[in-house]
Structure formats: structure tokens, C-alpha cells
PAZA-574588 format. One line per 5 residues: number of its first residue (from 1); for each residue x, y, z of N, C-alpha, C, O, CB. Coordinates in steps of 0.001 Angstrom, whole numbers, always signed. Each point is the difference from the previous one (the first is absolute). Glycine has a CB too. Example, Ala and Ser with C-alpha at 12.3 -4.5 7.8 and 13.67 -1.06 7.14 Angstrom:
<nodes>
1> +13190:-5690:+7800:-890:+1190:+0:+900:+1200:+0:+1036:-19:+665:-2928:-1154:+581 | +1542:+2223:-1966:+820:+1190:+60:-770:+1090:+730:+509:+1108:+169:+675:-1736:-2314
</nodes>
This chain:
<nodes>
1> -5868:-26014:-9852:-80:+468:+1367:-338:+1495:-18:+770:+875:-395:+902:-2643:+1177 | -2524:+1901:-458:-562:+1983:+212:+570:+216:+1261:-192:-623:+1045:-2435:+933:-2138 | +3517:+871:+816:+715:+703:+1302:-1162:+344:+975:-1213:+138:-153:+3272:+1019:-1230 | -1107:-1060:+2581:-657:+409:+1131:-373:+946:-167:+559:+477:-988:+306:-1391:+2162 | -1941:+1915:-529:-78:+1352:+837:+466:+239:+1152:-216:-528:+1091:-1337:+649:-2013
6> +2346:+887:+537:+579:+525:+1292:-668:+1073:+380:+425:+966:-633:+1624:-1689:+216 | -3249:+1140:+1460:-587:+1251:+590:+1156:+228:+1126:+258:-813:+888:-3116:+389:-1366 | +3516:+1690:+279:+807:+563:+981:-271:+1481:+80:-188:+876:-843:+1883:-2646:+491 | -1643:+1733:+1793:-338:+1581:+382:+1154:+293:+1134:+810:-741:+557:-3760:+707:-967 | +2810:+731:+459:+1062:+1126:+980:-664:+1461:+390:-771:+572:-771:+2974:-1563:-614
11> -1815:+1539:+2685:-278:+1177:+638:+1445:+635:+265:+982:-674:+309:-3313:-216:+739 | +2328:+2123:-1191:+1382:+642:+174:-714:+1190:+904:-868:+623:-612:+2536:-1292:-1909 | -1493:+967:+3524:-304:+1502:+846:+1299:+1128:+191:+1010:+144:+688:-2795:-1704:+838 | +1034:+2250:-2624:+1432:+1691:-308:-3:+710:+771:-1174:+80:+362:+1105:+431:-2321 | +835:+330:+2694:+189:+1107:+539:-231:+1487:-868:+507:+1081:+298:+985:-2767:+1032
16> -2467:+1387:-2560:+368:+1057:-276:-1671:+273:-662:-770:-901:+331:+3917:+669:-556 | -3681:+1170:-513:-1146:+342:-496:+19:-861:-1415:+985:-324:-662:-1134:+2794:+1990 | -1789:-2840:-1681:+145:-772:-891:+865:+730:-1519:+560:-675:-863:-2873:-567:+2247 | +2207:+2725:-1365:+422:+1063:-1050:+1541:-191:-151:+447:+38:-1146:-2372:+1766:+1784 | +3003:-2059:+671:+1562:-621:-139:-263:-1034:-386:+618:-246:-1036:+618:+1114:+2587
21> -2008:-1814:-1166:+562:-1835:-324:-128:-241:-1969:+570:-780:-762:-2114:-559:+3826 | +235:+2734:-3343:-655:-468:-1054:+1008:+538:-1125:-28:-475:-1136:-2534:+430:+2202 | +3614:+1244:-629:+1049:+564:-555:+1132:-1008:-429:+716:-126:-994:-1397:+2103:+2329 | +528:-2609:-193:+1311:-861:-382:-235:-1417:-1074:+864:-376:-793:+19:+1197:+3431 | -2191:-1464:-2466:-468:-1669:-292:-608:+221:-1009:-59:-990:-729:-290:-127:+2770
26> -272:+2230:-2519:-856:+633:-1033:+1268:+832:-1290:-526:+489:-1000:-1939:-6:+3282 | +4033:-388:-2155:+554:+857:-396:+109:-312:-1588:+431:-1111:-307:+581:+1590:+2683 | -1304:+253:-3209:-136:-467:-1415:+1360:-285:-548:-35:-385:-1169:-2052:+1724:+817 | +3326:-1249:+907:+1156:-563:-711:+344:-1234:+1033:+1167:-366:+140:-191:+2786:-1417 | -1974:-2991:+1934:+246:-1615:+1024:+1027:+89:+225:+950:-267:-735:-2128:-1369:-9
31> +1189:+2329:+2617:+1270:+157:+1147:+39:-1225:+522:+984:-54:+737:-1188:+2392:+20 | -606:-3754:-773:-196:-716:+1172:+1387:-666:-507:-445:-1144:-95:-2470:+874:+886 | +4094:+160:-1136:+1247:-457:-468:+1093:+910:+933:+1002:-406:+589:-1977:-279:-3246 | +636:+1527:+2610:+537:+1612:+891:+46:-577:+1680:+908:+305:+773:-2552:+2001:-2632 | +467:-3195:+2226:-68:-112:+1282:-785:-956:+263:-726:+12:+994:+1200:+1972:-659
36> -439:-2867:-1117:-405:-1716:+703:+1193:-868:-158:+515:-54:-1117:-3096:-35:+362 | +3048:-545:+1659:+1222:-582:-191:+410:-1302:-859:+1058:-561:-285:-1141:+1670:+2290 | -1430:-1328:-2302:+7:-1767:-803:-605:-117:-1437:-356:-969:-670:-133:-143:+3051 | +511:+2848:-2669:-699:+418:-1234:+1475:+817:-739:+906:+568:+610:-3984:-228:+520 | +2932:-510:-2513:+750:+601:-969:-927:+80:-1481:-1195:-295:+24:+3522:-656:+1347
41> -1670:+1362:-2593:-622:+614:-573:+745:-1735:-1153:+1131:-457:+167:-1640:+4145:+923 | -434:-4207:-2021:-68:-918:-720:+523:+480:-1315:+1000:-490:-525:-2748:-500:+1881 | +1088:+1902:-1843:-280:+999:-1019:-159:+1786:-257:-942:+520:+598:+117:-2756:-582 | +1270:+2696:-447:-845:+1480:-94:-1584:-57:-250:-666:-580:-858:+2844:+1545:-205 | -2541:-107:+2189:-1440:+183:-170:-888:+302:-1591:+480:+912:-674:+209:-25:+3188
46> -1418:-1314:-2856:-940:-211:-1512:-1378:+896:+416:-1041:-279:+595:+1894:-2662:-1435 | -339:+4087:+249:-1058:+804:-172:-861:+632:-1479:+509:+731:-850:+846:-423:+3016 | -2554:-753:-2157:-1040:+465:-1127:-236:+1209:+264:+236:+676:+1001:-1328:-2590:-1380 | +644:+2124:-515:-1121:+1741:+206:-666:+491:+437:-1043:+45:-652:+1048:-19:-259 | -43:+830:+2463:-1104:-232:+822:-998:+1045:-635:+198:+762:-946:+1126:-1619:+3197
51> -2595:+665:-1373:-1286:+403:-810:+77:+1582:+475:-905:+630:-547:-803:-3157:+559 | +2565:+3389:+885:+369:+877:+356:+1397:-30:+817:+720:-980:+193:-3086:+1412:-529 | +2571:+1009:+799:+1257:-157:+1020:-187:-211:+1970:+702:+334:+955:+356:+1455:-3240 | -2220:-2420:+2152:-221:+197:+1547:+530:-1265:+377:+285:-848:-846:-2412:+2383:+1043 | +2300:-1739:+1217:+1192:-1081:+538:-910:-1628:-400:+521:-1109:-124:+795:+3011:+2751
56> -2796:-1538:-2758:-186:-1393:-112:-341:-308:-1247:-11:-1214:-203:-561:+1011:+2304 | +245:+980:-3155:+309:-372:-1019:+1384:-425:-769:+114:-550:-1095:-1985:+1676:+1477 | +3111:-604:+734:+1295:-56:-517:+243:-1595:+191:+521:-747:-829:+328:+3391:+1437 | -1409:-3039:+837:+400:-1127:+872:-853:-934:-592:+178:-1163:+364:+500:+2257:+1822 | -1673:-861:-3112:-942:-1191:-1104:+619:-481:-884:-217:-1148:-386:-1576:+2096:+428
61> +2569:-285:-481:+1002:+116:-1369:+1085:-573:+110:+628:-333:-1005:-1281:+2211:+466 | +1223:-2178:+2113:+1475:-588:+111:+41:-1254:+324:-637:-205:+1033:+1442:+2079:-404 | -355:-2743:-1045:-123:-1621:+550:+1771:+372:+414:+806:+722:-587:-3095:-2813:-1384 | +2440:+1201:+3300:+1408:-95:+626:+758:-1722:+112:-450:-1044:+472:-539:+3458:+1082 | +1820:-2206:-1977:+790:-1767:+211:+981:-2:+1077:+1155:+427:+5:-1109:-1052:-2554
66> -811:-5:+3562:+1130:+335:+1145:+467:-1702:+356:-725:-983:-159:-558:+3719:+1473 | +2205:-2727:-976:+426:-1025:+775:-63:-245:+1840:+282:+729:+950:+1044:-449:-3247 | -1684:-1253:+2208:-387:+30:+2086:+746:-1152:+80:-174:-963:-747:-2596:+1829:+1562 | +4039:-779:+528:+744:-1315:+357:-507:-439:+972:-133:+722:+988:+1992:-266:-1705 | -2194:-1487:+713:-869:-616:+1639:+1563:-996:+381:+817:-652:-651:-4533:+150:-71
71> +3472:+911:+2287:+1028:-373:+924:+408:-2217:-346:+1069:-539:+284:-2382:+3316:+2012 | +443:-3286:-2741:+481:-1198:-537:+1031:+23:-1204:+816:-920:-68:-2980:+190:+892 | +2167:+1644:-1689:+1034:+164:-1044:-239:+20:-1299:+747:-31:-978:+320:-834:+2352 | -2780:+949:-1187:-387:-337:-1316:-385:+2082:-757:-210:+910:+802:-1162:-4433:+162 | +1382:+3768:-2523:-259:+1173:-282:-1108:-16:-514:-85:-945:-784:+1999:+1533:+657
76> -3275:+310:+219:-1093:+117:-477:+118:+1136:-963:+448:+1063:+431:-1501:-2101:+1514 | +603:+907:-3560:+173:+1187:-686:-1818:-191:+126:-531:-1097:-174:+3419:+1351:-1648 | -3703:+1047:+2159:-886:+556:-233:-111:+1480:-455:+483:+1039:+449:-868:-2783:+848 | -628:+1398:-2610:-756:+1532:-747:-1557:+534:+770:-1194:-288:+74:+2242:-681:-2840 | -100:+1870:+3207:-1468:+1053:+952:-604:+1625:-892:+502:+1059:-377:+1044:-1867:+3312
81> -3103:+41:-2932:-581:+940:-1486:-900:+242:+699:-889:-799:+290:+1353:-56:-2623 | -325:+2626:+2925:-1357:+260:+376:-1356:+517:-934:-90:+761:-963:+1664:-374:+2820 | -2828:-1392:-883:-1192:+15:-587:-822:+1145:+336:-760:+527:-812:+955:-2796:+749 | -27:+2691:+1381:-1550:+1020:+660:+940:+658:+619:+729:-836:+534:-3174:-519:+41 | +2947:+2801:-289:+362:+617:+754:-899:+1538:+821:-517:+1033:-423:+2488:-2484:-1062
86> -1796:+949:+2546:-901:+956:+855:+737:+782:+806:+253:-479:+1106:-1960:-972:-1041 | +2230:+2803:-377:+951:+927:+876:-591:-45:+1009:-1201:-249:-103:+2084:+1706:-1248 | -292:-1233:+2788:+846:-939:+330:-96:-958:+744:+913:-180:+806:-61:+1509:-1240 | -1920:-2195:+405:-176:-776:+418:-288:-1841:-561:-345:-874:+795:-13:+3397:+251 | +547:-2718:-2237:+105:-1020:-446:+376:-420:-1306:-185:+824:-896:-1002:-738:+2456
91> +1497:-785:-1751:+264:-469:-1629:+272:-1700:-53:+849:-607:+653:+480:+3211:-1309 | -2261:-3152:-272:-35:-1327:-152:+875:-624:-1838:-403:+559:-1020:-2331:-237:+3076 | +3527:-1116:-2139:+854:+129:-953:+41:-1783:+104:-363:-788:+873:+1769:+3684:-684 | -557:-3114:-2004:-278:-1361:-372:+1829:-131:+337:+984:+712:+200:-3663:-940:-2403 | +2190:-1482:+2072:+1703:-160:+182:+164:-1119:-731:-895:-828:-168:+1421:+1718:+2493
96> +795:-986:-2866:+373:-985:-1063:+1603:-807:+361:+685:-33:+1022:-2237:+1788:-2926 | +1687:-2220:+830:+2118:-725:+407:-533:-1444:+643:-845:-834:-325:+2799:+3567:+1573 | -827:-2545:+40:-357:-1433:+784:-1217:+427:+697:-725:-988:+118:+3173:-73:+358 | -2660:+1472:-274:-1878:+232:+904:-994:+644:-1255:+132:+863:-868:+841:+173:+3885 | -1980:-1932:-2600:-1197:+922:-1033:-715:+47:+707:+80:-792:+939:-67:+319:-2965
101> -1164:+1473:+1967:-886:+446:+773:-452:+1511:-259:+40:+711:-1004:+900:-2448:+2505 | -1475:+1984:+73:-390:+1545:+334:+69:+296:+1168:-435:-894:+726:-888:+1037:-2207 | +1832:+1093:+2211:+251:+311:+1042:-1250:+1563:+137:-892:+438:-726:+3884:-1890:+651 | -2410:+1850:+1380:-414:+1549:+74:+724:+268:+1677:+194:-836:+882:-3045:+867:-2705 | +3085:+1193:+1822:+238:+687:+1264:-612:+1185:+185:+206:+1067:-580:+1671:-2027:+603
106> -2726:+666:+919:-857:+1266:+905:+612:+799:+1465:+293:-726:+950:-2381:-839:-1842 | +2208:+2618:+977:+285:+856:+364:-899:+956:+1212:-311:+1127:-385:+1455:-1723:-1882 | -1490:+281:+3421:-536:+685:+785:+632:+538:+1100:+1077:-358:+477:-2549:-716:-1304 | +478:+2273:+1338:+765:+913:+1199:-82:-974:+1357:-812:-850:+367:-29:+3531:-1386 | +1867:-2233:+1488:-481:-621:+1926:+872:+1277:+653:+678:+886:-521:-626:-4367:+653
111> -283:+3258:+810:+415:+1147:+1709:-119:+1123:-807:+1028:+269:-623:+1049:-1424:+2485 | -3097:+1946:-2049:-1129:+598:-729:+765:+831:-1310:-72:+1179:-345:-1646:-933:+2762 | +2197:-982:-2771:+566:+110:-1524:+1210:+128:-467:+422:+88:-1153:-2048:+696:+1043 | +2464:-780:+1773:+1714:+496:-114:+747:-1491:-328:+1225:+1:+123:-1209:+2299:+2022 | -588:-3417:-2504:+375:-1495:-438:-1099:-311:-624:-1164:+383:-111:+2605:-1169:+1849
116> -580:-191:-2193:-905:-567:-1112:+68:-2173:-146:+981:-742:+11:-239:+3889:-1585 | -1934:-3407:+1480:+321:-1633:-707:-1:+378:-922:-389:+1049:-512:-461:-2732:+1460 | +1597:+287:-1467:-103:-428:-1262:-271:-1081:-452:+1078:-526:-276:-36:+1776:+258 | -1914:-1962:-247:-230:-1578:-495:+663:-85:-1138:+311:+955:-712:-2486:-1377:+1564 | +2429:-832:-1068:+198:-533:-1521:-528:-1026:+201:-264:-463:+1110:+2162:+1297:-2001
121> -2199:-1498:-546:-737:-1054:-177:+692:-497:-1244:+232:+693:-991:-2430:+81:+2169 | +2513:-2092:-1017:+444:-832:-1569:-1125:-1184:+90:-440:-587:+989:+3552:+933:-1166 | -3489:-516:-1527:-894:-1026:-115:+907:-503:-1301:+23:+490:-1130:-2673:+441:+2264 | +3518:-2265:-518:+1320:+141:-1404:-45:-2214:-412:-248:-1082:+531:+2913:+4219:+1006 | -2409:-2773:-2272:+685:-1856:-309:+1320:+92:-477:+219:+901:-810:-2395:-2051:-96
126> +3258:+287:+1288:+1241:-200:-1059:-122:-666:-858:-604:-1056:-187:+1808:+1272:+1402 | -433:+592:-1956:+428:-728:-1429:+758:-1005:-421:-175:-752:-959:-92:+2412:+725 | +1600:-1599:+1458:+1041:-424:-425:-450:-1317:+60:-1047:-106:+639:+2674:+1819:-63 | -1076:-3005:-1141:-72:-1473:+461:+447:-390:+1134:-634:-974:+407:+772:+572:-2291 | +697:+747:+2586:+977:-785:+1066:-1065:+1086:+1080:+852:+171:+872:+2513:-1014:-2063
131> -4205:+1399:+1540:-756:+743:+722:-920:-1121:+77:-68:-813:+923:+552:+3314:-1524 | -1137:-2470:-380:-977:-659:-126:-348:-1485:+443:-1003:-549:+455:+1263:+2185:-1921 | +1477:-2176:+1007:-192:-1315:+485:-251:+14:+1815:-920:-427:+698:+2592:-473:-3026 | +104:+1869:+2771:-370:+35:+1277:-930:+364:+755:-23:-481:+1133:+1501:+470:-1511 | -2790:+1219:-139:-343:+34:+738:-1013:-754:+937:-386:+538:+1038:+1409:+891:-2232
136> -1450:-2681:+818:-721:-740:+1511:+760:-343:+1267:-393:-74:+1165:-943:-1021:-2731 | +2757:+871:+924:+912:+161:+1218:+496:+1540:+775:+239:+182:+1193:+536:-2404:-2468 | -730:+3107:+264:+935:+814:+138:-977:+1369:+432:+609:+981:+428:+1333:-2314:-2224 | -3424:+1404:+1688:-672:+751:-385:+96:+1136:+1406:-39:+1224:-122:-1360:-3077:-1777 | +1555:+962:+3477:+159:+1040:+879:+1184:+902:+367:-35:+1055:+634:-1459:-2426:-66
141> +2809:+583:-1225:+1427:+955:-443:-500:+860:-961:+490:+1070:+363:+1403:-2780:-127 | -2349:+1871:-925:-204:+504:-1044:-533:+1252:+867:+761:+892:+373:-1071:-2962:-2309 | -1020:+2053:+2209:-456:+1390:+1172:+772:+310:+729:+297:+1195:-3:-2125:-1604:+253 | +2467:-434:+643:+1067:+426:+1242:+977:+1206:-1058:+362:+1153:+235:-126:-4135:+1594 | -67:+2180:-2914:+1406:+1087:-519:-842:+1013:-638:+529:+1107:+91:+1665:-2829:-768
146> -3345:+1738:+48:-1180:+1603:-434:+16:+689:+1238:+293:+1196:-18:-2320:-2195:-1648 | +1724:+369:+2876:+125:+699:+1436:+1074:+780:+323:-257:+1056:+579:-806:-2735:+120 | +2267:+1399:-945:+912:+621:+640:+715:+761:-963:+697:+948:+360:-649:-2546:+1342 | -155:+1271:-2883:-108:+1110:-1183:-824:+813:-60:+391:+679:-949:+296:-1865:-112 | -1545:+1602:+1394:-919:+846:+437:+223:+1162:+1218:-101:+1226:-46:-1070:-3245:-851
151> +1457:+1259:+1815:+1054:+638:+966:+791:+663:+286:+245:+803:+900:-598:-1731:-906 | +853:+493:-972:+1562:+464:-808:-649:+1997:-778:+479:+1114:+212:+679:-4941:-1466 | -2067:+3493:+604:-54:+924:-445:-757:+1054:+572:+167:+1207:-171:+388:-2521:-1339 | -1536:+649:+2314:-828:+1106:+1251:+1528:+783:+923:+65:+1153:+426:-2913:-3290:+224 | +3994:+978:-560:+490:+1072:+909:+1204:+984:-951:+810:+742:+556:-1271:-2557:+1896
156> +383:+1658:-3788:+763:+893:-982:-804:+1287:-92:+509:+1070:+335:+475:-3048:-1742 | -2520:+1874:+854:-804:+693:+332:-307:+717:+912:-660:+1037:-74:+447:-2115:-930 | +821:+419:+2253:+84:+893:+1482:+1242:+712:-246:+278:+597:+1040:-1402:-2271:+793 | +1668:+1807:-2388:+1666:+335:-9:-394:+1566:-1175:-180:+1188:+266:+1956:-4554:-58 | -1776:+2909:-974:-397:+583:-1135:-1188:+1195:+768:+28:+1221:-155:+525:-3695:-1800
161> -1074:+2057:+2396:-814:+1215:+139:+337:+981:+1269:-624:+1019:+299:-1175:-2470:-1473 | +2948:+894:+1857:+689:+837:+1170:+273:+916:-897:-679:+971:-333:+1713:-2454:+2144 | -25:+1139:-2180:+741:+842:-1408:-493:+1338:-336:+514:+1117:+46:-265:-3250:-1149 | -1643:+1597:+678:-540:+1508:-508:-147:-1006:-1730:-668:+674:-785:+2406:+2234:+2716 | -1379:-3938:-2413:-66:-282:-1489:+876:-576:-77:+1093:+103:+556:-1993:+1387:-1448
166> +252:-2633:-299:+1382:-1044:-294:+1048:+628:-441:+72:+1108:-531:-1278:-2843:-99 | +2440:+577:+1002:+899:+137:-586:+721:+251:-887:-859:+739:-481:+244:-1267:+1442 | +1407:+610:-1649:+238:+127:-1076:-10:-1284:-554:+88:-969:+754:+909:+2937:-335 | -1152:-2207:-2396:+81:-1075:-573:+1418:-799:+658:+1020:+635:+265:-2480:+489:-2454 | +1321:-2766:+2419:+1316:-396:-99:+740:-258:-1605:+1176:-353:-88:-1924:-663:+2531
</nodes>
């Protein structure tokens, strides 16, 4: 049985400039644990040698193991390894664990630059077996709960960037 594709996208609209959002989602020691509520940290971050010290050569070099709880109860461990980073406006990265694939999130101005979108894009399959089986049944729970996990973290991200900067590590 060859897993599904899952194409999932999401829009998040910031209150803040693309230069804050890109501070926080772009941060080379990965805050999104700091202030997404369904995200934690799997592993310590695995960093190689970057080809210099600039943020996107740092952020090429780091693959992250995070864990994401979707509101059904199930835990997703995914490795996020960025591929292309474009200050500050995009970066497209591979992903591994229970999802494989490739994602990216782009970054543009709106209400003439004092907010910002943000797309993301996942182009992922699971790994796990019990995914796989369910998903011809299960496949639109499955989005409903990427949906509102998503949510979840657009409005941490809204939080987080009142602030002035994430939180501290938990």
C-alpha cells in the first residue's frame, strides 16, 4: 500500500512586520516549543557545520525533532531540516519521523508592511502503519486535527509576538 499524500496548506495573518515574525519562526535555537502549544522538543537540536555564521547558513545545518500533539491523541515525532533559506521571507525544508516529505513557509507584507502572511505548505506521507491503514477512513480527521493544530500555533505566534519574543524555554 503506498501512503497517501497529504497537500496541506495554511494562512496565518500577523500583526506584526515580516522582519518580527521572521525573528521568531526563523530563530536558530527553534522557539516554536516556547510558543506553540501542541509542539515540544523530541530531541536536542543536531547541528553540523555551517558553511558560515549567517542565520541561514546556521538554520541549513540544524535539523529539529519536534513532537506535535493533534487534538485526537495521537503524537507526531517530525525532523525539520532546512533546505533554502531566504531572509526574511522564506525557507523551504525536508521533513522526516512520522511524516515524510517537504514543506516551506513564505512570508509576505500586507497593510503596507506593518503585518505580515504567512503560508505554509506540507507536501508529507505517513509513515506510521495504523495512519496508513486509517487513512481512507480517517484521512479528513486527520486535516481537521492539522487544521486546528495549526491554529493553535498561529494564535501562540500571535501571543508570542505581543510579547516583544518568545518565551522562555519550557
Amino acid at each position: 500500500m503506498t501512503p497517501r499524500l497529504f497537500d496541506l496548506s495554511s494562512t496565518w495573518h500577523l500583526p506584526a512586520t515580516p522582519e518580527e515574525v521572521w525573528a521568531i519562526i526563523a530563530d536558530v535555537n527553534m522557539s516554536w516549543p516556547n510558543w506553540w502549544p501542541d509542539c515540544s522538543f523530541a530531541a536536542p537540536l543536531v547541528r553540523t557545520e555551517p558553511e558560515s555564521n549567517s542565520q541561514e547558513d546556521i538554520l541549513k545545518a540544524t535539523t529539529s525533532y519536534l513532537n506535535f500533539k493533534a487534538v485526537l491523541g495521537y503524537t507526531l515525532t517530525i525532523s525539520i531540516h532546512p533546505t533554502m533559506v531566504v531572509t526574511p521571507k522564506e525557507i523551504e525544508f525536508d521533513a522526516g519521523g512520522h511524516l515524510e516529505g517537504n514543506g516551506k513557509v513564505t512570508l509576505s507584507p500586507e497593510a503596507h508592511g506593518s503585518a505580515t502572511r504567512m503560508d505554509i505548505e506540507w507536501r508529507i506521507r505517513p509513515t506510521q502503519r495504523w495512519m496508513n491503514v486509517l487513512t481512507p477512513i480517517a484521512a479528513r480527521a486527520f486535516t481537521a486535527a492539522h487544521t486546528l493544530m495549526m491554529r493553535r500555533g498561529e494564535t501562540g505566534l500571535r501571543r508570542a509576538l505581543a510579547e516583544g519574543t518568545a518565551k522562555q524555554p519550557k
